[in-house]
C-alpha positions in Angstrom: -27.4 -103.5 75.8 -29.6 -103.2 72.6 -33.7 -102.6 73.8 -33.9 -100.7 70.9 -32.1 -97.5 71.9 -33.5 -94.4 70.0 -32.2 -91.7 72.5 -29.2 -91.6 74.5 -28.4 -88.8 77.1 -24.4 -88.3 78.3 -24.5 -86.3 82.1 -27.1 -87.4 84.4 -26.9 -84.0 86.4 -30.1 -81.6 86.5 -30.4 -81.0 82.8 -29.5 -84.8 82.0 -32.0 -86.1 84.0 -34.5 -83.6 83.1 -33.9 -84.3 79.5 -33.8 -87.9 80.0 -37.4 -87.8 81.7 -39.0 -85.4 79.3 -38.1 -88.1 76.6 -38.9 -91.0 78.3 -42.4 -89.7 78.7 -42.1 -89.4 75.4 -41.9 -93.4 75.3 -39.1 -93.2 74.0 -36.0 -95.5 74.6 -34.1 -93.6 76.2 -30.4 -94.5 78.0 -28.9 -91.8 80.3 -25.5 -92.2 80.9 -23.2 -90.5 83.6 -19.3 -91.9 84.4 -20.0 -90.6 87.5 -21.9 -93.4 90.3 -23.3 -91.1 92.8 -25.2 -88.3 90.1 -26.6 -91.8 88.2 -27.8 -92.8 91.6 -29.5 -89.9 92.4 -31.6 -89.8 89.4 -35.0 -90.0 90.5 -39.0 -90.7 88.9 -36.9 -91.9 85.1 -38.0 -95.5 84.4 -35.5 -95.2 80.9 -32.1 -97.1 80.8 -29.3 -95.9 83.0 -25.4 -96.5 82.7 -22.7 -95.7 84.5 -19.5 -95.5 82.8 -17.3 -93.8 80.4 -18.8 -92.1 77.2 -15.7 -91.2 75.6 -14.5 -94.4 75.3 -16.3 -96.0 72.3 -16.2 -99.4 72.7 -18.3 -98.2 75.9 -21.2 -96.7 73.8 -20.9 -99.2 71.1 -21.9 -101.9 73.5 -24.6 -99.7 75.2 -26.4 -99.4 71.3 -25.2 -95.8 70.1 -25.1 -97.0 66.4 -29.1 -97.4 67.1 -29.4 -94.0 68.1 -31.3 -91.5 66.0 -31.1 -88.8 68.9 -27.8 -87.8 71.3 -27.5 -85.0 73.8 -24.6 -84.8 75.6 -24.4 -82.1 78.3 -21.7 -83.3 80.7 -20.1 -80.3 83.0 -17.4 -79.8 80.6 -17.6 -77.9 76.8 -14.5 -79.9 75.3 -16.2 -83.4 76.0 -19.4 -82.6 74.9 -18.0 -80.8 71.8 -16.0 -83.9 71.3 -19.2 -86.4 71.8 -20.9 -84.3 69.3 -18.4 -84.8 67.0 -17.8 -88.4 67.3 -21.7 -88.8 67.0 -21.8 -86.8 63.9 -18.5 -88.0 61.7 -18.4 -91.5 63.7 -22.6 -93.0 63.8 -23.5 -90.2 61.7 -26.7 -89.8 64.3 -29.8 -87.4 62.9 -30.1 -85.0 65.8 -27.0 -84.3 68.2 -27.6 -81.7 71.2 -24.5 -80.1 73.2 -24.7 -78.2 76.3 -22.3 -75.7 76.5 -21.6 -73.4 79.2 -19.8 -71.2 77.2 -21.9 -70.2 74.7 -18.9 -68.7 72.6 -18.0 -72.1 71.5 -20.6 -72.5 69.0 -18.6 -71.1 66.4 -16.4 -74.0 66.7 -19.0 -76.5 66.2 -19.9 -78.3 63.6 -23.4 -76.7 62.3 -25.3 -80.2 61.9 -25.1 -80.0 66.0 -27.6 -77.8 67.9 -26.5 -76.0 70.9 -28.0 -75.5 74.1 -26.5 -72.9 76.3 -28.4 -72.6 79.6 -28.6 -69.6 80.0 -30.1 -69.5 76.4 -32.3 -72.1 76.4 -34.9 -73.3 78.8 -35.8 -76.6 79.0 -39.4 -76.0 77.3 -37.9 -74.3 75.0 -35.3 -77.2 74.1 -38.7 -79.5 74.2 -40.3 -77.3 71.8 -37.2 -77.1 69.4 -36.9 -81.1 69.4 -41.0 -81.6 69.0 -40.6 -79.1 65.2 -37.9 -81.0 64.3 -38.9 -84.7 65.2 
């Protein structure tokens, strides 16, 4: 998949999809992708692109346009993946902006500070909106 990919979203649960929609709005290209079949077929009213299937492997996102990306957010349900995406993003495709969720809010002093953080109970999604609108 090419389309011209500028977005790509990793976890199509609440926040996922939520993101994914806000920036599709947007009209943006976005792709949401979720390993998991049943959470990608429950994503509702987002007319982006939607994958299922495995983000940690690379050949995976390679194929699916990630080296096209200039945003990733990757809020899957667990820390150490998205912490790892982040940094693969980052040191790997070198991508501008890179969003994590993380549940444990803690973690941010593990990573790396070119990737911005979004803890949920920190950060509501108008405010992560309003932080992506001042910086794109």
């Amino acid at each position: 998949m090419s389309n011209n990919i500028n977005s790509i979203v990793v976890g199509a649960g609440r926040l996922g999809s939520n993101i994914a929609k806000h920036l599709y709005k947007q009209n943006l290209n976005v792709l949401l992708v979720d390993k998991n079949k049943t959470k990608a077929a429950n994503v509702v009213d987002y007319g982006g692109f939607l994958e299922v299937g495995d983000a940690t492997d690379l050949t995976f996102l390679e194929e699916n346009g990630i080296n096209e990306v200039k945003r990733a957010v990757f809020v899957t349900d667990d820390d150490s993946t998205n912490i790892f995406l982040g940094d693969i993003a980052c040191y790997l495709y070198n991508i501008e902006e890179i969003y994590i969720r993380l549940k444990d809010s803690r973690k941010r002093k593990i990573v790396n500070p070119r990737i911005r953080c979004i803890a949920p109970f920190d950060l509501s999604l108008d405010d992560f909106a309003k932080q992506m609108k001042e910086e794109g």
